[in-house]
C-alpha positions in Angstrom: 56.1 82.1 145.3 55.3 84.4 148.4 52.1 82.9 149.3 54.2 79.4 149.8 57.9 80.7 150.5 56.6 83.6 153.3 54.3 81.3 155.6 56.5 78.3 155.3 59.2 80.4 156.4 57.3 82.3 159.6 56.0 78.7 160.4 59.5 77.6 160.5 60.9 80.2 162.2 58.0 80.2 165.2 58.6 76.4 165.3 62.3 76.4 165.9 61.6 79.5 168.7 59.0 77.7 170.3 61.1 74.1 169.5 64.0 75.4 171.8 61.4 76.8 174.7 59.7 73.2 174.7 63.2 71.1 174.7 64.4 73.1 176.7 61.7 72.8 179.7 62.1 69.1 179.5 63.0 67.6 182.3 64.7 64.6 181.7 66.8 62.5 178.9 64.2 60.1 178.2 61.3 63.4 178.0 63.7 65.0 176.0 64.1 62.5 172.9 60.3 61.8 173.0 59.7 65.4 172.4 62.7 66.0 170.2 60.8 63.1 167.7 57.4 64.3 168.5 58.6 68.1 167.1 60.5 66.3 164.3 57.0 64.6 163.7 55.5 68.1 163.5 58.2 69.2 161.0 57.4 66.0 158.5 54.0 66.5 158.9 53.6 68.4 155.7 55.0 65.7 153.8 52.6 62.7 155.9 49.8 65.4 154.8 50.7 65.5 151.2 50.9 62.1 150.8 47.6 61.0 152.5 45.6 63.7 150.8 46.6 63.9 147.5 45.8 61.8 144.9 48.9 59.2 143.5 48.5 60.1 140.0 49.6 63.9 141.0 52.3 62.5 142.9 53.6 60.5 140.0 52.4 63.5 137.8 54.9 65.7 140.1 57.6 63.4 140.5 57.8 63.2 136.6 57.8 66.7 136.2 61.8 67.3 134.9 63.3 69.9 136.2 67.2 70.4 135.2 69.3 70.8 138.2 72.7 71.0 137.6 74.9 68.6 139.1 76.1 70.0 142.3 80.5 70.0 141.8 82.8 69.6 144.2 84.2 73.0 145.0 84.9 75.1 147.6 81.4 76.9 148.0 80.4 73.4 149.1 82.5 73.3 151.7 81.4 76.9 152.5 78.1 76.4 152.2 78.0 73.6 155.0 80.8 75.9 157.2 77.7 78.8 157.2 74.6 76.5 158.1 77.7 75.3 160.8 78.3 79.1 162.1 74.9 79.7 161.9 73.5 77.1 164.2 76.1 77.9 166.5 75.4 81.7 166.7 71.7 80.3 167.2 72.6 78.1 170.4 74.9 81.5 171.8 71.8 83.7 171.1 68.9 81.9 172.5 70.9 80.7 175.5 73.7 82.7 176.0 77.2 82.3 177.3 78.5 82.8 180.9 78.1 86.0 182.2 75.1 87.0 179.3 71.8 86.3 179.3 70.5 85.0 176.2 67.2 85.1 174.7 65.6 81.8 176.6 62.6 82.2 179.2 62.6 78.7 180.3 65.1 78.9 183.2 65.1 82.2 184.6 68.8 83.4 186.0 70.6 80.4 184.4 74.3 80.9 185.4 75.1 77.6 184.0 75.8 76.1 187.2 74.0 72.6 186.0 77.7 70.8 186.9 76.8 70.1 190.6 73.7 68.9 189.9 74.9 66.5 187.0 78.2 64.9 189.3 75.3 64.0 191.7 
């Protein structure tokens, strides 16, 4: 469990730090969604890998394996649940970039004030 949980986690974690540095540097809309899919290329990639290398018997092997999951039920740890991954990718956003008058946690654009609103009306 560690030796897949730990470094999937790390990888993760150093891929959504470095993720925001690299989106964040781009320099344009069109940039931007090209390197947004090329990082969510990088993120599937384990999947591309598993499917190109291993054989399809262990696939179907694995896909047959049955493992009883309950049936998620509608309650309100649902709702909940989805409110938390909410919060939590907004206290993300507000630590890695900040809010007016704080410096968050970004190195791309040194001194950002968020004074992008002149240069946007333009």
């Amino acid at each position: 469990v560690f030796a897949v949980i730990l470094p999937r986690l790390g990888i993760t974690c150093f891929l959504l730090w470095v993720g925001c540095r690299w989106l964040l540097a781009t320099t344009s809309f069109s940039d931007l969604i090209l390197n947004a899919v090329a990082l969510e290329f990088v993120l599937c990639l384990k999947d591309l890998l598993y499917m190109a290398v291993v054989p399809r018997r262990n696939v179907l092997a694995v896909e047959n394996l049955f493992i009883h999951q309950g049936a998620e039920r509608e309650s309100h740890w649902a709702f909940l649940s989805s409110l938390f991954w909410t919060g939590l990718s907004a206290a993300w956003v507000l630590f890695y970039m900040g809010w007016p008058g704080v410096d968050g946690c970004q190195q791309v654009l040194r001194c950002y004030q968020w004074d992008v609103h002149d240069v946007c009306v333009d």
